[in-house]
C-alpha positions in Angstrom: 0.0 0.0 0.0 1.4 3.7 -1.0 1.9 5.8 1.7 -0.3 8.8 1.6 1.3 12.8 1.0 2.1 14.6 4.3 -0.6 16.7 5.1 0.4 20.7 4.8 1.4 21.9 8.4 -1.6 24.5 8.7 -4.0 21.7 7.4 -2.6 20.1 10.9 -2.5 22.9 12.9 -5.9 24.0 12.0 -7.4 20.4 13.3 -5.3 21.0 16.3 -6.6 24.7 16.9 -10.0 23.1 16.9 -9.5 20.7 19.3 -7.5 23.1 21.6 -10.9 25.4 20.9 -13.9 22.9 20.9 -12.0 21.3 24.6 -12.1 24.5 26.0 -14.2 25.0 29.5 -17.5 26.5 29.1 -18.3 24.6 26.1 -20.1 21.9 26.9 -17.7 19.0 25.8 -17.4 16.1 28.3 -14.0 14.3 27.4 -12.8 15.3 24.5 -13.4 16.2 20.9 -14.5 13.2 18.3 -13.6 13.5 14.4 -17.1 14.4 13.7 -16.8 17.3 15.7 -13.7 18.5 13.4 -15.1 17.8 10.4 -17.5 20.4 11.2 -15.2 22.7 12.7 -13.2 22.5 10.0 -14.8 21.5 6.7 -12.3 18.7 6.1 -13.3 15.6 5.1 -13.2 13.0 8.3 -10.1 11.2 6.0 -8.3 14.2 6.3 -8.8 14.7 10.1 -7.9 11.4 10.6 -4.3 11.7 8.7 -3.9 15.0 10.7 -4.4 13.3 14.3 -3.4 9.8 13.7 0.4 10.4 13.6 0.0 13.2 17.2 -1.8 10.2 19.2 0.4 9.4 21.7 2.6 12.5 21.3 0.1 15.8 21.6 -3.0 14.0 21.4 -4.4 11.1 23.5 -8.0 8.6 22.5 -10.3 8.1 24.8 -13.8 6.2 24.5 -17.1 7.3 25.3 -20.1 5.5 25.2 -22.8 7.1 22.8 -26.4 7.3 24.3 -27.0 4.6 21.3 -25.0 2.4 23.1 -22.2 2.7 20.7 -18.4 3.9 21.5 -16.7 6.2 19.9 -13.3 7.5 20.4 -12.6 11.0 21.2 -9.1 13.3 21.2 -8.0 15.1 23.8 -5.4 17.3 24.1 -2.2 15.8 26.3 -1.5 19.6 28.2 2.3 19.3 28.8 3.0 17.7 25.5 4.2 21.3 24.6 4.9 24.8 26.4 4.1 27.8 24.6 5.7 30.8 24.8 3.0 33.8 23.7 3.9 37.0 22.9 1.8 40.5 23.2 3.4 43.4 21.4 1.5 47.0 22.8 2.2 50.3 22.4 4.4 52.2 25.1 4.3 55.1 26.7 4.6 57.3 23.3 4.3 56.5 19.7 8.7 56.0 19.7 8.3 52.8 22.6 6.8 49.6 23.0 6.1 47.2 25.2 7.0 42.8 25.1 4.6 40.8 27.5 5.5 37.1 27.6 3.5 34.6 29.6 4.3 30.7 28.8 1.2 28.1 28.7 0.6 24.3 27.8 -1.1 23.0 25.0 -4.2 23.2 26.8 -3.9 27.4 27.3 -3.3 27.0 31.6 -0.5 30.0 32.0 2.6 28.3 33.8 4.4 31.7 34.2 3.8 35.1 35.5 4.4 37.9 33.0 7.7 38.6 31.9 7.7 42.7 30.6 10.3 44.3 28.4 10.1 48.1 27.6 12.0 48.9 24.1 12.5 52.7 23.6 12.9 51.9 19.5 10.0 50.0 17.5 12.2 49.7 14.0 12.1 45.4 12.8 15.4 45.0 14.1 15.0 46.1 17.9 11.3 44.4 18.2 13.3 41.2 16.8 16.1 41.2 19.7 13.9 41.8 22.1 11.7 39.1 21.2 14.9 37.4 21.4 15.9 38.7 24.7 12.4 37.6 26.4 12.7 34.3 24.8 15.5 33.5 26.0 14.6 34.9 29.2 11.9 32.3 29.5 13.9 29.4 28.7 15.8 29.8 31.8 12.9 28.5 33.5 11.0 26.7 31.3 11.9 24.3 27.8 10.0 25.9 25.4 8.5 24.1 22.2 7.0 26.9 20.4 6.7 30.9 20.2 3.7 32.6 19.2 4.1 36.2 18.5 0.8 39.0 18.6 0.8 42.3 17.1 -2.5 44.5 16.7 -3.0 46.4 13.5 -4.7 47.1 10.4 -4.8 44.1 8.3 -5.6 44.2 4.6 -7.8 41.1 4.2 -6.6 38.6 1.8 -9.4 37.1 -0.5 -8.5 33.4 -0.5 -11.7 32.0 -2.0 -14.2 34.2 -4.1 -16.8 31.1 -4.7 -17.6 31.1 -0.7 -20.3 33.3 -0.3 -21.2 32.6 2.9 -16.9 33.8 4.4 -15.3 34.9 0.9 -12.5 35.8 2.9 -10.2 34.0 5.3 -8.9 35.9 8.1 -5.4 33.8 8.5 -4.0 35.6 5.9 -3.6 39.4 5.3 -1.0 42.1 5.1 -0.3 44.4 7.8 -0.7 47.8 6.6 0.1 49.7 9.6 0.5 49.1 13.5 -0.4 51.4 15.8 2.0 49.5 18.4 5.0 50.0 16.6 4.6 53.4 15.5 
């Protein structure tokens, strides 16, 4: 049997943003998230949810049954919370239109903040400053904790990328775009 293409990496992290969404508290969900669920999330075809999740069982993601009221079991994913630690990162505006402001908190997988705040105040917002001291905080961070991946957020106007004109119903799909301007970084 031919093995099947890798799936693209945001395919992936898209199904994994669900589950990390859908296994949130609040919203109703008892153990975990089934593929069903996704698919409806997601639009992807349960085939393609399954190649995403398969290959993370055991590593991110763990399987757990449930028992329908149909009498029937079916296998839900859950998200394994210290599979990963996150380090998230808020770029505001400082005290004037020149500065800005790093806040760093690390999480797990699951969103539960391990960390307390970690601030840095840059008195330059040019690319090359906002880069080191991303750097700076980062590293920061990994004196304390072994961090898997960095997620950086900056608030701005965002020129909207038109990704599929057919959809009527969400002709445009707000994970890509162009920053046109940043109020945070001057």
């Amino acid at each position: 049997m031919a093995s099947q293409p890798t799936l693209p990496t945001r395919t992936v992290a898209k199904v994994i943003e669900q589950i990390i969404v859908l296994s949130k508290p609040g919203t109703g969900r008892r153990v975990g998230v089934s593929r069903q669920e996704l698919h409806e999330a997601t639009n992807l075809s349960l085939g393609t949810i399954t190649r995403a999740v398969n290959p993370l069982i055991g590593r991110l993601l763990s399987e757990v049954s449930e028992i329908t009221e149909a009498r029937r079991t079916r296998k839900l994913l859950k998200i394994i919370p210290d599979a990963a630690t996150i380090a998230g990162i808020s770029i505001t505006s400082g005290t004037d239109p020149s500065t800005c402001e790093l806040i760093a908190v690390t999480m797990d997988l699951a969103g539960t903040q391990l960390s307390d705040p970690t601030s840095l105040y840059l008195t330059a917002t040019d690319p090359p400053t906002v880069l080191d001291g991303i750097l700076k905080v980062v590293r920061e961070i990994q004196l304390h904790h072994n961090i898997d991946a960095v997620g950086v957020e900056l608030g701005g106007h965002v020129r909207q990328i038109q990704t599929d004109p057919t959809n009527t119903t969400n002709p445009i799909k707000t994970e890509k775009g162009v920053v046109l301007c940043s109020p945070n970084l001057g």
